[in-house]
N, C-alpha and C positions, 0 to 999 in steps of 0.2 A: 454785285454778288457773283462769286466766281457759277460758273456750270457746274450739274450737279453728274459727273462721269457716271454715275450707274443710268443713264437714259443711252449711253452709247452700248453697253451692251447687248448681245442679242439674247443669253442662254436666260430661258423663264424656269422660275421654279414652279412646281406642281404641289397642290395637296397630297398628305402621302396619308395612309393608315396610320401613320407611327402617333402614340399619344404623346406629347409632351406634357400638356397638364390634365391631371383626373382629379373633377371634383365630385363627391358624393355623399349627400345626405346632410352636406354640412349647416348649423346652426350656431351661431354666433349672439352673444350676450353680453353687451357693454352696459355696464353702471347697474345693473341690474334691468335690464329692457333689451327683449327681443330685438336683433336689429335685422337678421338676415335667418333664413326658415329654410328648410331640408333642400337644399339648392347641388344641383346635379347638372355638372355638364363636363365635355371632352375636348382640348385641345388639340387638332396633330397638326403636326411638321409642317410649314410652309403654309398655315392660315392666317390671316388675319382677321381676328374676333372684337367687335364692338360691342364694352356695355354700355347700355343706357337706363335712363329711370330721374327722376325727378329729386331735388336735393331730397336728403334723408332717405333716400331710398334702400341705403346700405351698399353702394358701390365702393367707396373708398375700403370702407369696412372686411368686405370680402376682397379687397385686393391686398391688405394689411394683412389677413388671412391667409392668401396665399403665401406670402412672403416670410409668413411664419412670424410676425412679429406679434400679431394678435392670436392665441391660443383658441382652438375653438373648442366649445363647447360640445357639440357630436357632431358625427360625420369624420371624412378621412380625407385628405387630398397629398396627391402624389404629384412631383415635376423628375419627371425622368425616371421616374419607378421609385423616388424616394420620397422621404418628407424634408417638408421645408427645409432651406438652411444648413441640410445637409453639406459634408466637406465634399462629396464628392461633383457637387453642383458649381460649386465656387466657378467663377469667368465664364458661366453658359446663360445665368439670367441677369438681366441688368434693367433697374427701377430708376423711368423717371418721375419724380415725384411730385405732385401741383404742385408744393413751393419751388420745384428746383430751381426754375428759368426768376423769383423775385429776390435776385442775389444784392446785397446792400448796392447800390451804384458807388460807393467811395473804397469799392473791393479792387485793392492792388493785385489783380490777378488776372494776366492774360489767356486769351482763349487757348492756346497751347499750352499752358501750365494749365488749366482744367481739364483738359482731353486730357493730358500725360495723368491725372488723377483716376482715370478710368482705368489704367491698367494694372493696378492695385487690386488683389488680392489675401485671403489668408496667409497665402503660400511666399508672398515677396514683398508683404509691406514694411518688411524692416532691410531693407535693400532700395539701393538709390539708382538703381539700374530702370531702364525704360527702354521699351520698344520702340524707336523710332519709327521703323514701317507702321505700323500699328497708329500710332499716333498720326505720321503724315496721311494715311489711306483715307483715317475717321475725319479726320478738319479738311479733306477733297470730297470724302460722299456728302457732307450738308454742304459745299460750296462756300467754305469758309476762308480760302487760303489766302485771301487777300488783307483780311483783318485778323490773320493767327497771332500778333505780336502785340496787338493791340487790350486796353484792359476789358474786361465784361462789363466794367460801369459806364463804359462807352458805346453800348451795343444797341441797338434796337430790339424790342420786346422780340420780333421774331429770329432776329439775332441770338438773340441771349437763349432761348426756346432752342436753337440747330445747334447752338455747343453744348449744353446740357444732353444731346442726343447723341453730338461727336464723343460726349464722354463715353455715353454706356457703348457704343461702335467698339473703342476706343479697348475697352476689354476683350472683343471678340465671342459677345454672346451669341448666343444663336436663338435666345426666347429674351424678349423685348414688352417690358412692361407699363406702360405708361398714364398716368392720372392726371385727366382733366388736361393735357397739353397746348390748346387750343386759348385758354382762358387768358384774356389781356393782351392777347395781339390781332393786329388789324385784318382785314377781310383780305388783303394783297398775300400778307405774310400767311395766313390762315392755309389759303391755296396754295403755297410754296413748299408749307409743313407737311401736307396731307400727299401733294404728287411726292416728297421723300419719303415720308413711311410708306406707299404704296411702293414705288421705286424699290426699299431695302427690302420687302416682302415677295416680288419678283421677280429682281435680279440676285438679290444679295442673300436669297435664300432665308430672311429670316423670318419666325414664326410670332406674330404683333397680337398684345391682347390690349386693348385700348378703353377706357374710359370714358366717359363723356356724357355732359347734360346735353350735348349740340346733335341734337339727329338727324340733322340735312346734312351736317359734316359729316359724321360717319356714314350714311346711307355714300357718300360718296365714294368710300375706300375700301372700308370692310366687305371682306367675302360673307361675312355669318354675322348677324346682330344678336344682340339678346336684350329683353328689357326685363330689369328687376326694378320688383319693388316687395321689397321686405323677401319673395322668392323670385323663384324664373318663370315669368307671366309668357314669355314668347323665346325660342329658341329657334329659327331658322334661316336660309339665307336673305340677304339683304333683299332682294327680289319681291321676295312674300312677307316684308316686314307688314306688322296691322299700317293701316292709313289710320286719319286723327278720330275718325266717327269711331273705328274698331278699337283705337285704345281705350278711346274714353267707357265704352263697353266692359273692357278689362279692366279698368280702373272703377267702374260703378259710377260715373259722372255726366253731370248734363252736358249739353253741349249749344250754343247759338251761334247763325250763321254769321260769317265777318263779308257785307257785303264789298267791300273796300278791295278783298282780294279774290275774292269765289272759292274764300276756302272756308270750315269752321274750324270755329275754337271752341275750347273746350272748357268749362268752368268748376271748380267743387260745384255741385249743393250746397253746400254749409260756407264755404267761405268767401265761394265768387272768382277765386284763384284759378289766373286763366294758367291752362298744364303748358 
């Protein structure tokens, strides 16, 4: 795997005031059931934000939310000072989605025909026209150029994971969304994925809101965690995230020690379901 050129840089970005995403108040109701409750928080410029929370916690749900494809029910949330899906947003956010990186393996599509997919927009997608620069920059930051030619049914999970990334690059957003990324590739590739999105957040300016059931993963990248479960139980930097006796406190569950590792874990009551 080729070098990942944004480690030769020197210039760091900084957190700035500026908000990119504002959410507030917002509650969400699928099928009829509560999934996510008066949920408040601020994105700005140049942070990188991990959620976490337990399946069903309502993570995917509030980022379906943001993206505007799920309507919410109350509350307001703004990216750039507008709402979702606005035109004027078009090429500044780019969603990678849990499924993106389980593309069929008999997919006649090489990794450069997918990053060139990322530079599609409202404004050009009936145009055959592509950014070269663009596209070559996005398949050099994941360190792909060696297998650009090559099909994605050929790739490795964590492979397949860095073109799904070089796509959204590949637009030139500058807010970077991502769900569950980590899931289905090995602990080598895992660490590979996480120094690139910390990488694109420090060098490359971009501002990461990330997902994730893995909280040793993100305690490792993210500047700010947050843990939901149905609302925002914990909002601050990675630093002062709770440990596992203080979640299970927020969460209302018992907990028994694991002597095996001198850490504890944490169980329902009710179901024995280690968190």
């Amino acid at each position: 795997m080729g070098a990942v050129v944004l480690e030769a840089r020197t210039s760091i970005s900084e957190v700035t005031d500026q908000p990119i995403l504002e959410v507030e108040g917002l509650s969400v109701v699928r099928s009829g059931k509560l999934i996510i409750h008066d949920v408040d928080f601020t994105v700005r410029e140049g942070e990188f934000v991990g959620i976490v929370g337990p399946n069903g916690s309502g993570k995917t749900t509030l980022l379906l939310s943001i993206l505007g494809i799920l309507k919410e029910d109350s509350g307001k949330i703004r990216i750039y000072g507008c709402e979702p899906m606005c035109k004027s947003n078009d090429g500044r956010i780019s969603w990678v989605s849990q499924a993106a990186s389980n593309l069929p393996r008999d997919l006649r599509l090489t990794v450069r025909e997918l990053v060139e997919l990322g530079t599609l927009n409202r404004s050009n997608m009936f145009s055959f026209a592509r950014d070269k620069q663009q596209v070559d920059e996005a398949i050099e930051m994941v360190g792909l150029g060696d297998v650009q030619h090559t099909d994605i049914g050929r790739l490795s999970g964590g492979q397949c994971q860095r073109a799904v990334i070089a796509r959204a690059l590949a637009s030139k957003a500058d807010f970077i969304i991502l769900d569950e990324p980590l899931v289905g590739i090995d602990r080598e590739s895992r660490a590979s994925l996480l120094k690139l999105l910390d990488d694109l957040c420090h060098y490359a300016n971009k501002t990461i809101l990330m997902v994730s059931h893995d909280m040793a993963a993100i305690r490792q990248t993210a500047h700010r965690m947050i843990y939901l479960e149905e609302t925002i139980k914990f909002d601050g930097e990675t630093k002062l995230f709770p440990n596992l006796t203080q979640l299970a406190m927020l969460r209302g569950i018992s907990h028994v020690h694991d002597e095996s590792h001198g850490e504890h874990l944490h169980t329902d009551a009710e179901s024995g379901e280690v968190l």
